[in-house]
VEXNUMI-622969 format. One line per 8 residues: number of its first residue (from 1); their letters; for each residue x, y, z of C-alpha. Coordinates in steps of 0.5 Angstrom, whole numbers. Example, Ala and Ser with C-alpha at 12.3 -4.5 7.8 and 13.67 -1.06 7.14 Angstrom:
1 = as = 25/-9/16 | 27/-2/14 .
END
This chain:
1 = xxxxxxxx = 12/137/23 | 17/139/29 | 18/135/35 | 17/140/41 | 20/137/47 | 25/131/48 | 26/127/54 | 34/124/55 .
9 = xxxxxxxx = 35/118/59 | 42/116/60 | 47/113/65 | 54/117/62 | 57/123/65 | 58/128/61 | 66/126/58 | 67/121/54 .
17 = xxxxxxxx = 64/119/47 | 57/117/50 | 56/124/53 | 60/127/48 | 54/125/43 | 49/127/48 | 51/134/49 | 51/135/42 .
25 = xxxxxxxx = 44/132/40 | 42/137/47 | 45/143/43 | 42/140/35 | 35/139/38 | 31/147/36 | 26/144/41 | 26/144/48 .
33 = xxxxxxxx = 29/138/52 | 31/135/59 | 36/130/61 | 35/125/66 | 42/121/68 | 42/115/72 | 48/115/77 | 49/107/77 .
41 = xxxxxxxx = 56/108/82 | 55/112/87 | 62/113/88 | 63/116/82 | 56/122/83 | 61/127/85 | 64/126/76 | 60/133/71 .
49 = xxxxxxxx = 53/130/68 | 49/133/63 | 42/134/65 | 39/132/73 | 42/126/76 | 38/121/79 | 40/116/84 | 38/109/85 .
57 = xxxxxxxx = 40/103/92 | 45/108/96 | 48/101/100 | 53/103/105 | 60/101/104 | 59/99/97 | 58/103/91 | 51/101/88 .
65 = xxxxxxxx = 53/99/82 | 52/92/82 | 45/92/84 | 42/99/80 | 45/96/73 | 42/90/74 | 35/91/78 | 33/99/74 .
73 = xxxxxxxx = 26/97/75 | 27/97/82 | 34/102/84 | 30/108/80 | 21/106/81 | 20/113/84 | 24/117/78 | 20/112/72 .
81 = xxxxxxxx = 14/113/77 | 14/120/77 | 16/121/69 | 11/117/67 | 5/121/69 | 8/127/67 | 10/125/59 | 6/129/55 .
89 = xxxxxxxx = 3/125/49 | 7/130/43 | 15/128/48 | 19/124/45 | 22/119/50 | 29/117/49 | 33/112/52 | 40/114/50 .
97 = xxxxxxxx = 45/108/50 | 45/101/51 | 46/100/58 | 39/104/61 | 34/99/62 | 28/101/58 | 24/101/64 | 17/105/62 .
105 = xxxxxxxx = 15/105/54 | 12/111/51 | 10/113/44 | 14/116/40 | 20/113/44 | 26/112/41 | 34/109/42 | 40/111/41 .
113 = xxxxxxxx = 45/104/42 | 52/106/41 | 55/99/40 | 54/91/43 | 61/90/43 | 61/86/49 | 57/81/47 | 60/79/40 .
121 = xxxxxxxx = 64/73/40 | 70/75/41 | 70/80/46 | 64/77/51 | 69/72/54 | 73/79/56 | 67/83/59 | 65/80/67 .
129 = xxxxxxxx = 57/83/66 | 55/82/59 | 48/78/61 | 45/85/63 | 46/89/57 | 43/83/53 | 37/82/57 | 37/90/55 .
137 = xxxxxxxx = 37/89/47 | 31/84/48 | 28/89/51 | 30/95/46 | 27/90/40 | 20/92/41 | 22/98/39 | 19/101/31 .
145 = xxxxxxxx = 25/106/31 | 33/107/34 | 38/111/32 | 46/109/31 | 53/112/30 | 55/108/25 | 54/103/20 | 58/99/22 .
153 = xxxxxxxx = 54/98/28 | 47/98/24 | 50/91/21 | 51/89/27 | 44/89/30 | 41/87/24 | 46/81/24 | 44/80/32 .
161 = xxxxxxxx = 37/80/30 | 34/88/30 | 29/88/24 | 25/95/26 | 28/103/23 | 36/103/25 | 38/111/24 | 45/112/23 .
169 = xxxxxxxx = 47/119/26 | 55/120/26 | 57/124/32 | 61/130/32 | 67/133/35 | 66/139/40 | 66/145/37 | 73/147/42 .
177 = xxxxxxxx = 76/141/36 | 80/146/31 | 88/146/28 | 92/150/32 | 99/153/28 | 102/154/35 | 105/147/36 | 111/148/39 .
185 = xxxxxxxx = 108/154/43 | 103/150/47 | 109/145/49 | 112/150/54 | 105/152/56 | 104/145/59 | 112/143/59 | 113/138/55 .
193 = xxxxxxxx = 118/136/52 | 120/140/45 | 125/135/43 | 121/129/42 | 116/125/38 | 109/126/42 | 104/120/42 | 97/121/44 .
201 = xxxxxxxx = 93/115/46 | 86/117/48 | 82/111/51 | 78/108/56 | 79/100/60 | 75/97/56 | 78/90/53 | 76/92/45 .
209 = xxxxxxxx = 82/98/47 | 88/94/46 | 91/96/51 | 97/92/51 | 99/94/44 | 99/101/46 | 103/100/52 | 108/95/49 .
217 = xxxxxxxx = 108/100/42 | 110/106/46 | 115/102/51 | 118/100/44 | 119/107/40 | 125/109/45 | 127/116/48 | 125/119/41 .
225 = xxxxxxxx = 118/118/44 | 113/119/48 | 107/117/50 | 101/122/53 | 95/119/55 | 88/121/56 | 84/116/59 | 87/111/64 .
233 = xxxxxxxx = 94/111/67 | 98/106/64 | 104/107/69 | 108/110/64 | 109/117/59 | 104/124/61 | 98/121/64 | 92/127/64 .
241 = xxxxxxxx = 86/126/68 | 80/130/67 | 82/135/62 | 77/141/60 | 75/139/53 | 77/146/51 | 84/144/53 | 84/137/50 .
249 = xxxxxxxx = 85/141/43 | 91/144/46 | 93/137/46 | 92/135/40 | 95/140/36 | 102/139/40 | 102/132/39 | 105/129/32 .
257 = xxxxxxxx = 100/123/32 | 94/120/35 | 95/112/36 | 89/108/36 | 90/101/35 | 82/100/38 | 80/92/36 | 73/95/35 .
265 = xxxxxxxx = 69/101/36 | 62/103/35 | 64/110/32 | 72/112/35 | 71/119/36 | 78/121/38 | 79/119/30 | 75/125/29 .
273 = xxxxxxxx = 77/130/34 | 84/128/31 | 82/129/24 | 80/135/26 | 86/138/29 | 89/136/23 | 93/131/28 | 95/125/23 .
281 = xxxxxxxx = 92/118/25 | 94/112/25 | 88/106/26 | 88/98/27 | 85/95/20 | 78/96/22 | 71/97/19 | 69/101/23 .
289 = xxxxxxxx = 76/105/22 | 75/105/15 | 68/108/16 | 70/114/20 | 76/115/16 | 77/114/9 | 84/115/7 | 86/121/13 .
297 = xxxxxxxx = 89/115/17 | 95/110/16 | 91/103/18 | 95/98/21 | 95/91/24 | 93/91/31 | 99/89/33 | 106/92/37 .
305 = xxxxxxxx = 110/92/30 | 104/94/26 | 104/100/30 | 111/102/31 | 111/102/24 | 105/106/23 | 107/112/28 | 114/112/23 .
313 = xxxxxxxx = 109/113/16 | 105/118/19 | 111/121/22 | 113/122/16 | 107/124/11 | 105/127/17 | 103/134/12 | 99/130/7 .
321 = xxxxxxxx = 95/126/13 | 93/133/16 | 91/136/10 | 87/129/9 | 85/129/16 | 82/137/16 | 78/135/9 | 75/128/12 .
329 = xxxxxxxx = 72/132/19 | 70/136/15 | 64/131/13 | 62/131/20 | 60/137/20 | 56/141/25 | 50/143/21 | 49/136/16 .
337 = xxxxxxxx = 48/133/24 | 43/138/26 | 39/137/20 | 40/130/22 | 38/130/29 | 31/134/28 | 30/130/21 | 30/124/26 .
345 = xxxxx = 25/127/31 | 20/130/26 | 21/123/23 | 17/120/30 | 11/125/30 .
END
């Protein structure tokens, strides 16, 4: 039997791995869907989100984070309230990561829990506010069936102590992910230098990023090097903020290799999005690095040397690595993902 309709609720705005993957569940599903995205920081509501935005406490001066991440029940009332009376008895609902609070419960229902990075031992210490997001998986252990991103993260929440149904739905890339031949070309366009080694790094603030490393990496290579950042400004090298998807191909296809020495991820999708440009990769030793890329990747220590000395190999095997890299992609293709995503839902009628 094929479910009919679908109901999203998140708090992840269109851009980044979270709202990657959503979008292309949204575009998978053959039903009819409808996204709910909780604004928990009314300072950043102006950002582009997927489906409706539904706003918690709007305090004056201050931009609500706090109290609408920790008090959902209360900051969105009105909005659960609403829902609840108008879910139909064939919807599925689904709570689309980690960080929104289960607040009403409806079957079938389903989770999707992207990774709990902040509260295994050696990064808990690290996160200011991981007491929420624990108080939440208490909450998701009631439900029969969630799905993940990786077997990596399945392990770990069987090992945190999830005994229902663990799905593993492997994200994809965007479809604007695609090898280019106009390397040198695509440099003009954007101005960057045609002269030197192009380091891509794409990542966020979060501390299992290994931040340092990277800065300490792309300060050390020289002025053969530079370093393009997709994410957070690291103060130095090109930083891009809030590129289209369609154009982050683009930078992709003009750099000469991804580093991304995470310490641990739930999936990496800039590893995919690399690898489907054909991009070369060079990723810490990892699990879950390993999961995603096989042998397309030169795998290192997470550590300034380890990388400086990665980025070299790959530089220099950098043909062989994208052929790799083209034929691991084509693993996560759009169609296995699309049976995958209807699959799972029929599974829950």
């Amino acid at each position: 039997m094929n479910a009919r309709s679908v109901v999203f609720i998140t708090s992840y705005s269109f851009y980044g791995g979270v709202g990657t993957h959503l979008l292309n569940f949204v575009s998978a599903f053959n039903g009819e869907s409808k996204v709910y995205n909780l604004v928990f920081d009314n300072k950043k509501s102006s950002r582009r989100f997927l489906g409706e935005k539904i706003y918690g406490f709007r305090p004056p001066f201050l931009s609500g984070w706090e109290l609408n991440t920790r008090l959902q029940g209360l900051a969105f009332r009105n909005f659960y309230k609403n829902l609840s009376s108008s879910l139909s008895d064939d919807a599925i609902l689904h709570y689309f990561d980690e960080e929104t609070t289960p607040v009403i419960f409806h079957e079938p229902q389903i989770a999707t829990i992207h990774d709990i990075i902040p509260l295994k031992a050696e990064f808990k210490s690290m996160y200011k506010t991981p007491s929420f997001l624990k108080k939440n998986l208490e909450k998701f252990k009631r439900f029969s069936n969630l799905v993940t991103v990786s077997n990596h993260v399945k392990n770990d929440l069987q090992e945190y102590g999830f005994n229902g149904s663990i799905e593993v739905v492997y994200p994809v890339a965007s479809e604007h992910f695609s090898k280019l031949n106009n390397k040198m070309e695509l440099r003009k366009l954007w101005g960057f230098p045609e002269d030197k080694k192009i380091i891509l790094s794409v990542a966020g603030f979060a501390p299992n990023k290994n931040n340092d490393v990277i800065r300490q990496t792309a300060l050390s290579l020289g002025d053969e090097y530079i370093l393009i950042r997709i994410g957070i400004d690291m103060g130095f090298g090109i930083y891009l903020k809030d590129v289209p998807p369609d154009r982050i191909n683009e930078i992709y296809n003009l750099s000469d290799v991804l580093l991304f020495p995470s310490l641990d991820e739930g999936f990496g999708i800039p590893m995919l999005e690399a690898m489907s440009c054909g991009l070369p990769v060079v990723a810490a030793d990892t699990e879950i690095s390993r999961e995603v890329c096989e042998d397309a990747a030169v795998f290192v220590e997470p550590t300034t040397e380890g990388c400086i000395n990665g980025i070299r190999k790959a530089i220099a095997d950098g043909e062989n690595l994208s052929v790799l890299g083209l034929n691991r992609a084509k693993y996560f293709a759009f169609d296995k993902f699309k049976k995958r995503v209807n699959d799972l839902y029929a599974s829950l009628l």
